[in-house]
N, C-alpha and C positions, 0 to 999 in steps of 0.2 A: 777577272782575267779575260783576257780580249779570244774571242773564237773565229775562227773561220768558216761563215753560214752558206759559204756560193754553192751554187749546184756545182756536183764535180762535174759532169758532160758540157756545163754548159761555157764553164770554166777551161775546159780540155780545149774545146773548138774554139774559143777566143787567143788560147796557146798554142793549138798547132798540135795538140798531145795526144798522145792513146792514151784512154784510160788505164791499160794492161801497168802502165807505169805506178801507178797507185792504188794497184790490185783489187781495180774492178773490170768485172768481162762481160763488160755491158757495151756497146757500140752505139755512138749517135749517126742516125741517115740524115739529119740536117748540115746542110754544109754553110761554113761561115762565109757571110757575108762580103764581108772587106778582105777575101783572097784574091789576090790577083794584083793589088794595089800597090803603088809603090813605098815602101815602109822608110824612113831616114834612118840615118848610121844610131843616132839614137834611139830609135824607137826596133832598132833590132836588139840594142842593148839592154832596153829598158825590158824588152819579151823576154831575153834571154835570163835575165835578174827575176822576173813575175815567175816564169817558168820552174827555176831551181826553189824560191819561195814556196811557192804554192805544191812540190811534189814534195820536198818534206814538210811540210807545215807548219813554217816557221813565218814570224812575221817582221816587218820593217826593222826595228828593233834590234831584235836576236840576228838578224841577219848582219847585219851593219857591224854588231860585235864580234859575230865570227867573223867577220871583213878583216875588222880592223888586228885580231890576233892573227888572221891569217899572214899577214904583212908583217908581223914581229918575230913571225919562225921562220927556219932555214929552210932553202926550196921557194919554188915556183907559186907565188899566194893565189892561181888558182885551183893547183892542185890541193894543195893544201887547206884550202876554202870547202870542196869535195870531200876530202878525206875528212875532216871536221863534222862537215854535215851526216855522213854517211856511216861513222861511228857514234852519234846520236843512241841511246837506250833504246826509243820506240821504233827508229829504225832497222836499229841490229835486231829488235824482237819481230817486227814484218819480214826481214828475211831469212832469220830462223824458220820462219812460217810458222810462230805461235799467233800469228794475228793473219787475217783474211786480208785487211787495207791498213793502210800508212795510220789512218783516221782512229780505225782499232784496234788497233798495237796503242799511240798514245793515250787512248783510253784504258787499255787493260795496266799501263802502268801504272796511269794515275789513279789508280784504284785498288794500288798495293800487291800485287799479284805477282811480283814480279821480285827474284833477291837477285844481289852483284855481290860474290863473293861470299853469300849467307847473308848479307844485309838486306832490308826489306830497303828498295828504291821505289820511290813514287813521283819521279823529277823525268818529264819526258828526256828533258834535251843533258838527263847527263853523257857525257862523254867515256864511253868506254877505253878500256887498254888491253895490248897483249897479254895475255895471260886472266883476265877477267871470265870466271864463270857465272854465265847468267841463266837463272833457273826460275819453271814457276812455284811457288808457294805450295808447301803441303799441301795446306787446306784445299788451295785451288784446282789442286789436280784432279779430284775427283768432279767437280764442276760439269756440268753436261754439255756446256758452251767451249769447253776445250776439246772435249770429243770430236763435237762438230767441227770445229774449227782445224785441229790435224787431220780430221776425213779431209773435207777441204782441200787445204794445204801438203796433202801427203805428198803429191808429187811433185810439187815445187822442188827447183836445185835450189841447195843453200849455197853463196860464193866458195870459191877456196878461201877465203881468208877466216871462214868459220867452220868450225867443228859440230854438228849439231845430231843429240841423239835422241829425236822424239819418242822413244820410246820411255827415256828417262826424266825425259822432262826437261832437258839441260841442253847448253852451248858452249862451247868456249872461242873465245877468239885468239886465234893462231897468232895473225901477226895484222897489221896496220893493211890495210886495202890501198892498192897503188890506183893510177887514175886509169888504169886499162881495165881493171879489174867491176869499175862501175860502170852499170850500164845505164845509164840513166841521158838521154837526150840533150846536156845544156852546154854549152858553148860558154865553160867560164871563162875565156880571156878578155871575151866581151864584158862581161859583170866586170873584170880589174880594170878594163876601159873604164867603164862607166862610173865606177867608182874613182880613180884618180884625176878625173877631170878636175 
C-alpha cells in the first residue's frame, strides 16, 4: 500500500498551508523560497489539486476516482468533490476529534478501532451517510491513547453537520456538509479546471 512519507511542515510551505489544517500546532519560521514568483494558470491548478490531496490524504488514484464520480452526481462536481472527500471515515473521525491529525485518525481506523453502525470498519476512505453512528470499539475505549487524545482534542468544535458525544464515545452524522460548511483552504473550481482540460 502506497504511504505518504513528506514531512508535513515541509510540505505545508511548498503549499501555501497552515499546519492547523491537518491538526498539527507546530509552526515552520522558514519561509518558502519560490514566493513571490509568478506561478501559470496551471500550476495554480495543479497547487490547488496537491493541496486538497495532501490535506486528506489521499493519493493520485483515489483522487481521480472521486474526480470522476464527482461529475456523475447532481450538483456542482466541485462541491461535490469536497463533500465526498470530507465525509471520508478518517476524516469524519479527525473532526469528531477522536484523533489528534488527519494522519491518526487514518491510522486508528485501520487498526480496527473504529464501528459504523456496530460494524467493525478498517477502510480509511469509506464513505459515511446521514444517519451513520460512528463509534470506538469496546475494547478500545479504555486504551490510554484515547484518554490523551479527547484531553487533547477536548476543545475542538465538531461541525454542525455532526453530533458528537465524547463522553460516550460516539458521533453521529446529521446531515451531508454543504461547501460553506468546510473549512478547509482549496479552491476546487480550479481542480474541475484542471481536470477537464
Amino acid at each position: 500500500m502506497a504511504v505518504n512519507r513528506v514531512p508535513v511542515l515541509k510540505r505545508c510551505r511548498a503549499l501555501g498551508l497552515e499546519p492547523a489544517y491537518l491538526g498539527y500546532d507546530k509552526k515552520s519560521n522558514r519561509t518558502n523560497s519560490r514566493a513571490g514568483k509568478k506561478v501559470s494558470e496551471y500550476g495554480l491548478q495543479l497547487r490547488e489539486k496537491q493541496k486538497a490531496k495532501f490535506i486528506y490524504g489521499v493519493l493520485e488514484k483515489p483522487f481521480r476516482n472521486y474526480y470522476e464520480k464527482a461529475t456523475r452526481m447532481k450538483g456542482l462536481t466541485g462541491e461535490n468533490l469536497m463533500v465526498m472527500l470530507e465525509t471520508r471515515l478518517d476524516n469524519v473521525v479527525f473532526r469528531m476529534g477522536f484523533a489528534r491529525t488527519r494522519r491518526e485518525a487514518r491510522q486508528v481506523v485501520g487498526h480496527k478501532h473504529f464501528t459504523v453502525n456496530g460494524k467493525r470498519v478498517n477502510i480509511p476512505s469509506y464513505l459515511v451517510k446521514p444517519g451513520d453512528v460512528i463509534e470506538i470499539r469496546e475494547k478500545s475505549r479504555s486504551l490510554q491513547r484515547y484518554k490523551d487524545i479527547l484531553e487533547t482534542t477536548g476543545g475542538r468544535l465538531a461541525p454542525d453537520w455532526l453530533d458528537v458525544d465524547q463522553e460516550a464515545f460516539r458521533g453521529t452524522i446529521k446531515n451531508l456538509p454543504t461547501r460553506e460548511s468546510i473549512d478547509v483552504p482549496v479552491n476546487e473550481m480550479l481542480i474541475v479546471e484542471l481536470y477537464s482540460k
